[in-house]
N, C-alpha and C positions, 0 to 999 in steps of 0.2 A: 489808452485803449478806447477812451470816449471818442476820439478824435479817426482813431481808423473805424469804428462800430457806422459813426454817422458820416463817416466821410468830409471828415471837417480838413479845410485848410489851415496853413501854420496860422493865417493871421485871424480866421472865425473863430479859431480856439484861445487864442489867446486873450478874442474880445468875452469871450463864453465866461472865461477862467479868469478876467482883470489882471492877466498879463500884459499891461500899457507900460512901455517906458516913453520917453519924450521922440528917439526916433524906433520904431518897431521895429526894426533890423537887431535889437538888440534882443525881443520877445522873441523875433521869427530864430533868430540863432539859438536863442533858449532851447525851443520847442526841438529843434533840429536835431540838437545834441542829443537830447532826451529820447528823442525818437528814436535815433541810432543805437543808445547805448540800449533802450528796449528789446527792440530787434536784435541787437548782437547779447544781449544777457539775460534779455526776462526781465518780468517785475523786479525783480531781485536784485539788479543792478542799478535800477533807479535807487536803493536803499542804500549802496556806498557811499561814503564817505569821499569825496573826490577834491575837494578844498587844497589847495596849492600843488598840486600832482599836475603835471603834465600827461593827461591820458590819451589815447589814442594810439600816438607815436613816443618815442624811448627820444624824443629832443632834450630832456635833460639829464639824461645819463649819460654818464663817462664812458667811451670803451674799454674794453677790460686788453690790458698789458700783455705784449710779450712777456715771459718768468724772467726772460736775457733782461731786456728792455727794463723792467721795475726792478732789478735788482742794482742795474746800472745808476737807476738815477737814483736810489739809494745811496748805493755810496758817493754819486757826484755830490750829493746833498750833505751826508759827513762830512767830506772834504771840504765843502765849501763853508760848514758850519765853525769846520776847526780852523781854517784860512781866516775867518772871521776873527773869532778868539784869539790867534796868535797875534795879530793887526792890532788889535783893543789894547792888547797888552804890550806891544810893542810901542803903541803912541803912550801909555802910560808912562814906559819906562822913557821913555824921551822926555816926556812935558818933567816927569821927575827928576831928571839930571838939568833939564833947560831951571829948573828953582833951584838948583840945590848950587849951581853956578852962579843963579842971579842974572842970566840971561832971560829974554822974554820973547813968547814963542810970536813968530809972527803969523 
């Protein structure tokens, strides 16, 4: 609010407010963001919580599934879980007949 009141730029406000990082592109982004989220939400959005969130744009959200689609890979994923299991136990039962002969698996 100080900053649109006096008309300050990203980088007067940031010397105003001892926002200095080593290169200022990182204050001036600061200020930037801050501004935006202002302008699009009020004071009030300055006060969220915003720490690991991608805001702005939905880049880390999934799309949400065809019902066909997510039920499919459902069961691809059974199948392949029991594909799995039967494998495990089929090398069991081999390595166990490979001892019980006294052959050695190669």
């Amino acid at each position: 609010m100080d900053m649109r009141e006096h008309r300050l730029s990203y980088y007067e406000t940031a010397h105003k407010y001892g926002i200095i990082t080593k290169s200022m592109g990182g204050a001036i982004s600061t200020l930037q963001r801050w501004d935006r989220i202002f302008l699009e939400e009020g004071a009030e959005g300055l006060m969220k919580e915003r720490r690991g969130k991608s805001y702005g744009s939905k880049k880390g959200c999934s799309p949400k599934l065809d019902k066909k689609v997510e039920e499919d890979l459902i069961a691809e994923n059974q199948r392949l879980r029991m594909e799995i299991e039967y494998l495990k136990k089929l090398s069991a039962l081999v390595l166990a007949e490979e001892q019980k002969n006294g052959k050695k698996r190669s």
